[in-house]
C-alpha positions as CSV (number, residue, x, y, z in Angstrom):
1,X,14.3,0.8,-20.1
2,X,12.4,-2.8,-20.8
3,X,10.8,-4.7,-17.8
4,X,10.6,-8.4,-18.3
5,X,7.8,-10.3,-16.5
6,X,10.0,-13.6,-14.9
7,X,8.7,-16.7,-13.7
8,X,10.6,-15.7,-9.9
9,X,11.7,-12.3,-9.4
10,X,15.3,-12.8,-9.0
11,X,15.7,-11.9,-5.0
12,X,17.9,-13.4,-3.3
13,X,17.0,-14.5,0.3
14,X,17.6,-12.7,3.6
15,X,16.1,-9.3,4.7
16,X,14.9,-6.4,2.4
17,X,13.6,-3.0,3.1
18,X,11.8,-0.5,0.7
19,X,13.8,2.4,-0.6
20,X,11.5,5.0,1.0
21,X,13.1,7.7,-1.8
22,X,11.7,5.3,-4.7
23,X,8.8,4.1,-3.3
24,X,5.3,5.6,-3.1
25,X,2.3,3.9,-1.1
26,X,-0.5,5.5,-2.1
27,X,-4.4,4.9,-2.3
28,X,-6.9,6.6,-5.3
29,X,-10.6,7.4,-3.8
30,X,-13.4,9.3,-6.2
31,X,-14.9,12.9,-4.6
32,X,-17.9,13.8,-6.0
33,X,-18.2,10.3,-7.3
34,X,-16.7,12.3,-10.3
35,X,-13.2,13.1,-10.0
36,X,-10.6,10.5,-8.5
37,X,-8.8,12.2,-5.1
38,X,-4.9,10.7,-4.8
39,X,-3.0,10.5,-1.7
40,X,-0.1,8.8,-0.2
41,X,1.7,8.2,3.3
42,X,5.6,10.1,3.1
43,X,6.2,8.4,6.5
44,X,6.3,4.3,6.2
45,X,8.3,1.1,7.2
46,X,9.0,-2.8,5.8
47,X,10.6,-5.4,6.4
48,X,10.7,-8.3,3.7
49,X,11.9,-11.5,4.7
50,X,12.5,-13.3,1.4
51,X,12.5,-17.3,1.9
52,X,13.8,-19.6,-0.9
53,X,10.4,-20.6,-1.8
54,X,8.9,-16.7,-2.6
55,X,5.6,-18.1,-1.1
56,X,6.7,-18.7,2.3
57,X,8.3,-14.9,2.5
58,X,6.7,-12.5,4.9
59,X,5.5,-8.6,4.4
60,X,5.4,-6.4,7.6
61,X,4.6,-2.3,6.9
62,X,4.1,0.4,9.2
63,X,2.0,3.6,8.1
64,X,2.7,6.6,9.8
65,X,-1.1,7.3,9.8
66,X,-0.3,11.3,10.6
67,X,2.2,11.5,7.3
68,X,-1.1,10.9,5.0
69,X,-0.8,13.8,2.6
70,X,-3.2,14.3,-0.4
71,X,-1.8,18.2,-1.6
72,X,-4.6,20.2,-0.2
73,X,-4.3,21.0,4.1
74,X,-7.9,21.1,4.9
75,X,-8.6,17.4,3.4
76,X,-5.1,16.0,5.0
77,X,-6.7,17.1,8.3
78,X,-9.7,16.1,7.9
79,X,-8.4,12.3,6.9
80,X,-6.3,12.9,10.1
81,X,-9.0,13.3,12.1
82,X,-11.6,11.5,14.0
83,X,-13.7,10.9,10.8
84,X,-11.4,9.1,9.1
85,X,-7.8,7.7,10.6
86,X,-8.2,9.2,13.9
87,X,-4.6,9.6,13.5
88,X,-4.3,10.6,17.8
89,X,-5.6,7.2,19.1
90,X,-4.5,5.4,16.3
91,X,-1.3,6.6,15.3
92,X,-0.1,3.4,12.9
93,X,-1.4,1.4,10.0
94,X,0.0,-1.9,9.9
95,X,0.0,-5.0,6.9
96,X,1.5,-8.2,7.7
97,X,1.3,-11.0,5.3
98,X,-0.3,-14.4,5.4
99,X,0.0,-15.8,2.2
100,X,1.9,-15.3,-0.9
101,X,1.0,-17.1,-4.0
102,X,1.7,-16.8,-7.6
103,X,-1.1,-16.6,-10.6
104,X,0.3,-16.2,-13.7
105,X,2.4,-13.4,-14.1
106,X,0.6,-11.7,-10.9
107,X,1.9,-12.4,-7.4
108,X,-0.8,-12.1,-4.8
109,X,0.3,-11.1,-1.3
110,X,-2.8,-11.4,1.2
111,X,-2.8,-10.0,4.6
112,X,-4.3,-8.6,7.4
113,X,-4.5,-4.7,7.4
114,X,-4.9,-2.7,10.6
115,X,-6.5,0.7,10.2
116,X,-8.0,1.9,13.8
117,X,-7.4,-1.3,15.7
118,X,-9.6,-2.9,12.9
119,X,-8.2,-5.5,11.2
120,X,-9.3,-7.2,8.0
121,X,-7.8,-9.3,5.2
122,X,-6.9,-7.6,2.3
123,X,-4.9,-8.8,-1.0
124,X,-2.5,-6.9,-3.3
125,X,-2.0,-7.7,-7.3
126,X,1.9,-7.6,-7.0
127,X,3.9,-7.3,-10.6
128,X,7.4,-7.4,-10.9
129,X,8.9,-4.8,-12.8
130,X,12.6,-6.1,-12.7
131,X,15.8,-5.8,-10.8
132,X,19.0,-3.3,-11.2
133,X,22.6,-2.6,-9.9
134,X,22.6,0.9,-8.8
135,X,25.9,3.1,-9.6
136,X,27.1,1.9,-5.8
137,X,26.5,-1.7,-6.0
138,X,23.2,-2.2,-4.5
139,X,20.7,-4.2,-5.8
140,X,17.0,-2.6,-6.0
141,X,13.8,-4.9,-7.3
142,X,10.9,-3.1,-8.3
143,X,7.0,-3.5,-8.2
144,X,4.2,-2.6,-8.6
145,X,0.9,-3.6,-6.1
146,X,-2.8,-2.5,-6.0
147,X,-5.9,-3.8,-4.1
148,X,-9.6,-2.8,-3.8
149,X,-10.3,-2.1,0.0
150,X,-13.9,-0.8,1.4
151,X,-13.8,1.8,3.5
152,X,-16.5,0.6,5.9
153,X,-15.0,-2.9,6.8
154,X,-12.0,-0.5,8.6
155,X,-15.2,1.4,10.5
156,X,-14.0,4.3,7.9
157,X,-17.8,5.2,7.3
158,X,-17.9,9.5,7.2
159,X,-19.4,10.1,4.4
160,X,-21.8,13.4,3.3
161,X,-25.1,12.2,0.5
162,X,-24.8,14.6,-2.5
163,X,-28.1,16.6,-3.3
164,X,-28.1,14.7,-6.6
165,X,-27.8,11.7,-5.2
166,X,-24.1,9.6,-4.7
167,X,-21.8,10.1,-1.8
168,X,-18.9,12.7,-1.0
169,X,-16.3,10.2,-0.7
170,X,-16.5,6.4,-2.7
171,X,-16.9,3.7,-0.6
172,X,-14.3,2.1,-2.0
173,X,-10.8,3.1,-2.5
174,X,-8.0,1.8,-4.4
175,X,-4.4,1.0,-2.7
176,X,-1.9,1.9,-5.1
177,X,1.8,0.9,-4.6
178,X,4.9,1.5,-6.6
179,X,8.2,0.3,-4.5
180,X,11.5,-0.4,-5.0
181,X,13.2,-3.2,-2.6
182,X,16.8,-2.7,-1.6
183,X,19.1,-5.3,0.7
184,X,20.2,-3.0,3.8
């Protein structure tokens, strides 16, 4: 399969969704400052309201802050917890654009991101990896995003100093998105 980088991602206007069985939003964060840790949420909404000039589109997500899932129990419920997502008062993350701008072959969607009732801009490298018919005659685009974030500008600050020196958990950690958009 070839991907072709287009001046305009070829999406029609109106309301899209993301395929939640072909998309995964995840984030990359390093343990031991020498292994990275991956996780992602299985539970997440969108709504993408394409305009006829892409930059004037909106981006709203919902997290499902308690369907954060990294493959090992004890660190999903400790990310759950009051350390980190304090997933019982705050049970939704939430991104909702407020620009979208092109440069060069990289889209750059910019928003504000609500983790904890905090709520700071953030801004995602988005690619375009192409469009398809699927075998029942719905169109799906696909792309990938990714964005820096710091932990502590969300009040995410838990953290444990290594013996060595260096920090349990990296400050910063890396959103991570592959999606697919489909018309509902």
């Amino acid at each position: 399969m070839t991907t072709e980088t287009t001046t305009r991602p070829e999406l029609e206007t109106g309301i899209w969704t993301l395929d939640k069985a072909h998309t995964k939003i995840g984030f990359a964060a390093r343990h031991l400052m020498v292994t990275k840790v991956r996780g992602h949420f299985d539970d997440f909404d969108a709504r993408i309201e394409v305009a006829d000039d892409l930059t004037e589109s909106t981006v709203e997500v919902t997290l499902d802050a308690s369907s954060i899932t990294t493959g090992a129990a004890d660190r999903d419920g400790h990310l759950r917890s009051a350390d980190f997502l304090d997933v019982e008062d705050h049970p939704q993350l939430k991104f909702v654009s407020t620009d979208i701008s092109r440069q060069g072959e990289t889209w750059k969607v910019t928003g504000d991101l609500t983790i904890r009732n905090v709520t700071h801009p953030i801004t995602l490298d988005v690619t375009y990896e192409g469009s398809a018919i699927d075998p029942w005659g719905k169109e799906h685009v696909g792309f990938s995003a990714n964005a820096d974030m710091t932990r502590a500008d969300w009040d995410l600050t838990w953290n444990a100093q290594l013996e060595g020196g260096g920090w349990l958990v990296s400050k910063e950690v890396v959103l991570e998105i592959e999606g697919q958009l489909v018309r509902p």
